[in-house]
Backbone as CSV, one residue per row, in Angstrom:
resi,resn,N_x,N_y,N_z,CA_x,CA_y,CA_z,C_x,C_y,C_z
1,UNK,57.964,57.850,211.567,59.339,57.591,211.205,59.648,58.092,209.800
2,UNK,58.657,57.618,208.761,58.923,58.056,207.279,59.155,60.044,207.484
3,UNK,57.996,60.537,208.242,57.985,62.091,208.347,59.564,62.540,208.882
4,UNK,60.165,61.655,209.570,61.228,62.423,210.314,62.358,62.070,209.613
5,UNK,62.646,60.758,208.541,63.514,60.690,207.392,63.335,61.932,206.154
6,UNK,61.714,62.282,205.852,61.948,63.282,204.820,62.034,64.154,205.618
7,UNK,62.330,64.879,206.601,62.942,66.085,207.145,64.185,66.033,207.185
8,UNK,64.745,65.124,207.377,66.037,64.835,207.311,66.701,65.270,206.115
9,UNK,65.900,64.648,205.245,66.844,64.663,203.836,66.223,66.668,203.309
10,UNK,65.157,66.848,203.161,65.304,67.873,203.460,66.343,69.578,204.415
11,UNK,66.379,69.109,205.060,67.208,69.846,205.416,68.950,69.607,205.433
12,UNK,69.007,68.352,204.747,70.491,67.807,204.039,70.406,68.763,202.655
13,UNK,69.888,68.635,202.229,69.078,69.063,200.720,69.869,70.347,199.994
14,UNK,69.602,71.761,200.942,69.875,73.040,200.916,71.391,72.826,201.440
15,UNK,71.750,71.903,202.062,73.212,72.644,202.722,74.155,72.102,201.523
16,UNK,73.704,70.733,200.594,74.140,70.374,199.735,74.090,71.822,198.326
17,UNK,73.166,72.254,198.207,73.551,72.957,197.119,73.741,74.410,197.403
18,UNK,74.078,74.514,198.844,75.140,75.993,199.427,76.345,75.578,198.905
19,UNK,76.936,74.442,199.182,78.134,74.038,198.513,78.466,73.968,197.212
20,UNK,77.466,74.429,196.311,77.647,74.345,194.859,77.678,75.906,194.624
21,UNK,78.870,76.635,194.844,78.889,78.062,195.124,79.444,78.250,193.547
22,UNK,78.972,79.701,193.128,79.840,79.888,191.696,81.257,79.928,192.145
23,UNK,82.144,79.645,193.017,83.562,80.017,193.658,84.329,79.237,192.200
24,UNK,84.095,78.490,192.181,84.883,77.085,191.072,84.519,77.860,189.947
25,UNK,83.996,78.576,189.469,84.154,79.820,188.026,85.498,80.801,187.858
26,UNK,85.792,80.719,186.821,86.848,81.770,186.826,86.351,83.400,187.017
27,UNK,87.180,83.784,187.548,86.789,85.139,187.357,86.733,86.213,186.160
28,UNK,85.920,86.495,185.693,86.075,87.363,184.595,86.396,88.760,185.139
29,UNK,87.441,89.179,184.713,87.667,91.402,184.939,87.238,91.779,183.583
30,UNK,87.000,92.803,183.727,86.799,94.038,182.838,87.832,94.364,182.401
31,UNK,88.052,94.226,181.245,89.213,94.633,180.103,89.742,96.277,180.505
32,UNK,88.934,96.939,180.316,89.273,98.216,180.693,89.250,98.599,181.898
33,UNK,89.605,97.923,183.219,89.903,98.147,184.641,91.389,97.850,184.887
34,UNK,91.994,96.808,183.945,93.315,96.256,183.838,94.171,96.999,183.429
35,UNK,95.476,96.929,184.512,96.364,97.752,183.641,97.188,97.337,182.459
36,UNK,96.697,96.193,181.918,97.391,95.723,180.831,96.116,94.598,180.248
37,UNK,95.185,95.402,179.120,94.018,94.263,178.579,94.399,93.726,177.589
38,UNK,94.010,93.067,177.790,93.822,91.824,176.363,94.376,92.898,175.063
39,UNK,95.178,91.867,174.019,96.005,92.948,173.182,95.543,92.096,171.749
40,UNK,94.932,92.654,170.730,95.040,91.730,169.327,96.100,92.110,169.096
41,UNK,96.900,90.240,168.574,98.508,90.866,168.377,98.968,91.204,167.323
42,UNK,98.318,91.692,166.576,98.556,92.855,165.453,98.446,93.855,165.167
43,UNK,97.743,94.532,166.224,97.739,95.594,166.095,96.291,96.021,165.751
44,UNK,95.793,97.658,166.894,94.150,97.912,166.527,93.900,97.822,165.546
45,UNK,94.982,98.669,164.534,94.505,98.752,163.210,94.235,97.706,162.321
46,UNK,94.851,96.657,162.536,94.333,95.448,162.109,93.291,94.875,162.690
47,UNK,92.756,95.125,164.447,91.648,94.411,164.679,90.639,95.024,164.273
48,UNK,90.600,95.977,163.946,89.280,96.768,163.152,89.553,96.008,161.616
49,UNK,90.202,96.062,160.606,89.866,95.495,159.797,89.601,93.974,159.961
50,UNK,90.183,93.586,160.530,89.605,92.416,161.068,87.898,92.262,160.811
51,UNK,87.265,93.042,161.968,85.895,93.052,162.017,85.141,93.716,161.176
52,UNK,85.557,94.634,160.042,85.112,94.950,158.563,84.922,93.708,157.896
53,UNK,86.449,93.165,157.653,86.337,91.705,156.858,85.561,90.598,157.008
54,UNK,85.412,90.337,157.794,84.755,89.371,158.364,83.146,89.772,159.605
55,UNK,82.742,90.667,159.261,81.428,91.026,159.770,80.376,91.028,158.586
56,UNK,80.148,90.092,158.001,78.934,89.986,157.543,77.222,90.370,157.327
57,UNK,76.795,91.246,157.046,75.307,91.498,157.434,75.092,93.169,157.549
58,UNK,76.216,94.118,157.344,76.655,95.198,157.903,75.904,95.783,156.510
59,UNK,75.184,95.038,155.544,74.451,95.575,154.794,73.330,95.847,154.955
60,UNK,72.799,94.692,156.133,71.327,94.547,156.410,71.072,95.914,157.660
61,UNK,72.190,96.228,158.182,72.215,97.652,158.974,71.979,98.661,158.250
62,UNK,72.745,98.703,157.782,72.755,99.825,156.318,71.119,100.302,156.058
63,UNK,70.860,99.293,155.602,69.557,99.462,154.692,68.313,100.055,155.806
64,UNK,68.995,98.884,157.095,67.610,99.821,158.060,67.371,100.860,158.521
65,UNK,68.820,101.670,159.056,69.643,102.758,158.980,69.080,103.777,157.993
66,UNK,68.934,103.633,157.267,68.695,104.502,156.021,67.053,104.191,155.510
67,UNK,66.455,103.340,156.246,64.582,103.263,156.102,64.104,103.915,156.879
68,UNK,65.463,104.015,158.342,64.591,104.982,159.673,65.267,106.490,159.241
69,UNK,65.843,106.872,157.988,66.274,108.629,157.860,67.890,108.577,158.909
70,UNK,68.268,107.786,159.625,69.364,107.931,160.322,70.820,108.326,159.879
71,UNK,70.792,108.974,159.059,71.978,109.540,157.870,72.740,110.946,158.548
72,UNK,73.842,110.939,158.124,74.925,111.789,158.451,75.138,112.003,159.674
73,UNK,75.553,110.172,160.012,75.586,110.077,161.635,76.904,109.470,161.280
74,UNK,77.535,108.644,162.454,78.481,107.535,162.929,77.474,106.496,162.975
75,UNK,77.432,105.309,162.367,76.551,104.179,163.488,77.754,103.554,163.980
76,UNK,77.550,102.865,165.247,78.303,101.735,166.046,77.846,100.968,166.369
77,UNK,78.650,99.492,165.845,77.684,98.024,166.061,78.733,97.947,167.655
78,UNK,78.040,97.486,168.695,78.761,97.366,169.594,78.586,95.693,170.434
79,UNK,79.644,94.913,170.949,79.550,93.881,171.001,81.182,93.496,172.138
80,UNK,80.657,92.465,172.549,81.675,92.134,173.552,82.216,90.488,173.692
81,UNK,83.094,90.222,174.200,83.696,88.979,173.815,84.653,88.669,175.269
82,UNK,85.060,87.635,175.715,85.740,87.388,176.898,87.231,86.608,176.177
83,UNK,88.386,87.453,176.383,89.746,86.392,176.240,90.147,86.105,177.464
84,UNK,90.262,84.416,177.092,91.013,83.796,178.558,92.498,83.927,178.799
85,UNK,92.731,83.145,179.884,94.204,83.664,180.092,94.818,83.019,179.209
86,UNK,94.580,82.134,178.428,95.688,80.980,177.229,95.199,82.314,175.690
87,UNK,94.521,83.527,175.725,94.127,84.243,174.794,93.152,83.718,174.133
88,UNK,92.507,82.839,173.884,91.442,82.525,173.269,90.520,82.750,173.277
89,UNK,89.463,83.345,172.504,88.090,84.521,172.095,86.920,83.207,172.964
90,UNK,86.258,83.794,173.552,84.629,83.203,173.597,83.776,83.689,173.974
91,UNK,82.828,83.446,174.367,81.246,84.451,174.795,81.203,85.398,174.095
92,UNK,80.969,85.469,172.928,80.669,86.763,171.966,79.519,87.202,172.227
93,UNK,78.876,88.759,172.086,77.975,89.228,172.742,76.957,90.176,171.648
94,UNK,76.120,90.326,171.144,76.291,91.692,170.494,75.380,92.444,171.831
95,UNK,75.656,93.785,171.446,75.046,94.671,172.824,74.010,95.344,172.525
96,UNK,74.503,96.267,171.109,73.478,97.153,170.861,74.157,98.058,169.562
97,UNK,73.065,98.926,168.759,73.283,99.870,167.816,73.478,101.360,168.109
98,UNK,74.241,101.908,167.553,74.017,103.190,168.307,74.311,104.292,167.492
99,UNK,73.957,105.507,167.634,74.476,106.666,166.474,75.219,107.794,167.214
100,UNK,76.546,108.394,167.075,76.854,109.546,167.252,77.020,110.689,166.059
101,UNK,77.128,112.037,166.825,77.575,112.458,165.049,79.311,113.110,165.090
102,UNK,80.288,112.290,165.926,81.496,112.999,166.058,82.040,111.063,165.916
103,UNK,82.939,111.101,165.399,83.932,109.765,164.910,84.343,109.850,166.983
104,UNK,85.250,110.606,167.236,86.036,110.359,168.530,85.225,110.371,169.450
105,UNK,83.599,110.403,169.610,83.324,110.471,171.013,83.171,109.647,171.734
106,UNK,82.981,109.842,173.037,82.723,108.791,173.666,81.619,108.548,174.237
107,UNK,80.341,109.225,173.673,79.392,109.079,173.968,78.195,108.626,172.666
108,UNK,77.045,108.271,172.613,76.159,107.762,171.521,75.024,107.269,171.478
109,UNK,73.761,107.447,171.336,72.907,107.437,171.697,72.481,105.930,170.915
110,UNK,71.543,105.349,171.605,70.898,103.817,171.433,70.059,103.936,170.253
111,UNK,70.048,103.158,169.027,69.465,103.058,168.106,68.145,102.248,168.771
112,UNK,66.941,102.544,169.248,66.089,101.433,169.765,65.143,100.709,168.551
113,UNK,65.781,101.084,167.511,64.936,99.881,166.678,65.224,99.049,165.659
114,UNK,66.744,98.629,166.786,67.326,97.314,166.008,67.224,96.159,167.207
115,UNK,66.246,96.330,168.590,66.008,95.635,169.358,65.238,94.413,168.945
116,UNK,64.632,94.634,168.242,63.793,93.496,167.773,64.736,92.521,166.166
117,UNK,65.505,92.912,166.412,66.615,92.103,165.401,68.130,91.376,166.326
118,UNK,67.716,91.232,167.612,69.190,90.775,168.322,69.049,89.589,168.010
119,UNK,68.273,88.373,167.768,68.921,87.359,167.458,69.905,86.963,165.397
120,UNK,69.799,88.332,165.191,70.451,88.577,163.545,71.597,88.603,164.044
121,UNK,71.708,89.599,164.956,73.286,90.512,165.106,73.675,89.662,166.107
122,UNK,72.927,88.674,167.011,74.123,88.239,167.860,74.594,86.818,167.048
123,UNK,74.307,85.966,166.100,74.473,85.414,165.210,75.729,85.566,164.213
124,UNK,75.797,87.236,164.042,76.498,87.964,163.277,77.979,87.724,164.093
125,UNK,77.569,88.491,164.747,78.573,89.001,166.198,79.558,87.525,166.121
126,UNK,78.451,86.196,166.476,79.463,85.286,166.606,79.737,84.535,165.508
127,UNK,79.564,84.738,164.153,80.586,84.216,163.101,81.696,84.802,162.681
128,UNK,81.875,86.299,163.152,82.573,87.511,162.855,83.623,86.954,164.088
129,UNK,83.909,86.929,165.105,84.656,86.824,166.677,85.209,85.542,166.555
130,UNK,84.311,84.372,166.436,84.792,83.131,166.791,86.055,82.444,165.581
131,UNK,85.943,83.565,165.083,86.829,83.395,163.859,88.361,83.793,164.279
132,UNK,88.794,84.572,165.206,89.507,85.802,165.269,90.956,84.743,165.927
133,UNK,92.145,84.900,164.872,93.287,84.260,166.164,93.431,84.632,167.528
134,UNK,94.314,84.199,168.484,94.496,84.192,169.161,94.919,85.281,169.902
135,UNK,94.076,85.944,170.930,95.422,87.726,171.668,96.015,87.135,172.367
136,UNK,96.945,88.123,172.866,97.514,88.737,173.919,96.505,88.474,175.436
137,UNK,96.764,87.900,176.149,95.764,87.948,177.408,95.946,89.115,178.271
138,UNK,94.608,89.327,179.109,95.217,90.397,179.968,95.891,90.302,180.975
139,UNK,96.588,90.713,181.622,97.457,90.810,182.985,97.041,91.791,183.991
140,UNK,97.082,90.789,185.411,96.856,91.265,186.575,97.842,91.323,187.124
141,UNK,98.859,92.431,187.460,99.803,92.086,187.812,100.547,92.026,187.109
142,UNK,101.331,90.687,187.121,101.869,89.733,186.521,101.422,88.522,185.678
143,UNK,100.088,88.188,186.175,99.353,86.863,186.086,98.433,87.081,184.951
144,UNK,97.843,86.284,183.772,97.147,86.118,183.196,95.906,86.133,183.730
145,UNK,94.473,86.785,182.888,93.741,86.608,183.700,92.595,86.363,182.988
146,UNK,90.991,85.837,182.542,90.296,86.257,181.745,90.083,87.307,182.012
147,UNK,89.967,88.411,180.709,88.996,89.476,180.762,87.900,89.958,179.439
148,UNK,86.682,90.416,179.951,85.883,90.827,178.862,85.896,92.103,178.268
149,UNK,86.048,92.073,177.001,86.234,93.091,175.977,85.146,93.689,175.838
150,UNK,84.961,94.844,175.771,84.059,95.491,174.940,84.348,96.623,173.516
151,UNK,83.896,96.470,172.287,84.689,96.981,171.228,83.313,96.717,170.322
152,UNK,83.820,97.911,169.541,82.590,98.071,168.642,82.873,98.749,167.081
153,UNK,82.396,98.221,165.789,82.749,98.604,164.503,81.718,100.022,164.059
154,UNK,82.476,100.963,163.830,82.660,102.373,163.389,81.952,103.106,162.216
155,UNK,81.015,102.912,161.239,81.145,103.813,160.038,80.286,104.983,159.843
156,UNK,80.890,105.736,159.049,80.082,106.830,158.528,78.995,106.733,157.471
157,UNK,77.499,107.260,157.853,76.362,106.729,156.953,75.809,108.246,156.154
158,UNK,75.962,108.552,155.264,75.682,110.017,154.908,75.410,110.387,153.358
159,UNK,75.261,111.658,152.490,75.210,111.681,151.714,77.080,112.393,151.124
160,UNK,77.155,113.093,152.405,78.631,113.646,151.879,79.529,113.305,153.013
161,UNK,80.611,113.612,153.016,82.068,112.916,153.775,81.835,113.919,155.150
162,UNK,81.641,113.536,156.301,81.648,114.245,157.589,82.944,115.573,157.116
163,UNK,82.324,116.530,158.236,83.760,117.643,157.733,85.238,117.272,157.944
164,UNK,85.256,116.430,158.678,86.636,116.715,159.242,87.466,115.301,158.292
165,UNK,86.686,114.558,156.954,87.149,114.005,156.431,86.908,114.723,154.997
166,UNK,86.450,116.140,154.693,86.850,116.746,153.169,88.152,117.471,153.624
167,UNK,88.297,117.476,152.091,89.886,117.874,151.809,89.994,119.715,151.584
C-alpha cells in the first residue's frame, strides 16, 4: 500500500511542475527587431554622455589596453540592459571588450583578455545603468513592450588623432 501511495505522488509530482511553465514571464524583444525601440528621452547624444559621465573604471581599461600594445584602435565597452514597458532600466549586462580600427563600423573584433576581469566590468556596467532616468519604452505595434538594449561606449586609444579626426 505505502509502494502504491509513493507512486502516486510521484507521478502527481512532474505534472505539478509542467504547470510551472516560464508562460507567466514577460516577454523580452530585441530592441533592434522593433519598429520603434526603447528611446533615451534626450536624445543619443546625450545617452552617450550619459555613459562617459557616469562609467567609472574606463581608466582601469585604459591602462590594460595599453599593457597589451592595443593602441591606435577604437576600443568598445559593450553591454546590455532590458527597458520595461513603464521605461525603467534593469538587467544590466556587460558583454564584452572589443577593438575596431574605423569609428562607424559595424564590425570588431573581441578583446579576449579582459575575460578574466567580467566580474569588474559587470559591477561597472551596473553602477553606470542603474543610475540612468527613465526612456521611452519600446512599441509593438501600438503596445508597450519590454525590450533589451544592446549599446556600447566608443573611444579612441592612440598616440595621434585617427585620420578622419585631423584637421
Amino acid at each position: 500500500m505505502k509502494k502504491m501511495i509513493f507512486l502516486g505522488c510521484l507521478f502527481l509530482v512532474p505534472g505539478s511542475y509542467a504547470q510551472m511553465k516560464p508562460s507567466h514571464l514577460p516577454i523580452v524583444y530585441q530592441a533592434k527587431t522593433l519598429s520603434h525601440p526603447p528611446l533615451f528621452p534626450f536624445g543619443s547624444d546625450s545617452c552617450q554622455r550619459f555613459y562617459y559621465y557616469h562609467c567609472d573604471g574606463l581608466d582601469s581599461l585604459l591602462q590594460l589596453v595599453q599593457q597589451k600594445g592595443d593602441t591606435a584602435k577604437y576600443i568598445r565597452l559593450h553591454f546590455s540592459f532590458v527597458i520595461d514597458q513603464r521605461g525603467v532600466l534593469s538587467d544590466p549586462r556587460f558583454l564584452r571588450v572589443s577593438a575596431t580600427l574605423y569609428a562607424g563600423s559595424n564590425f570588431s573584433r573581441t578583446l579576449t583578455y579582459f575575460s578574466g576581469h567580467h566580474r569588474f566590468f559587470q559591477k561597472m556596467i551596473q553602477r553606470m545603468l542603474l543610475s540612468m532616468p527613465l526612456w521611452n519604452p519600446g512599441l509593438l505595434d501600438t503596445s508597450p513592450v519590454n525590450a533589451r538594449v544592446e549599446d556600447y561606449i566608443q573611444f579612441w586609444i592612440g598616440k595621434s588623432l585617427p585620420p578622419l579626426l585631423k584637421q
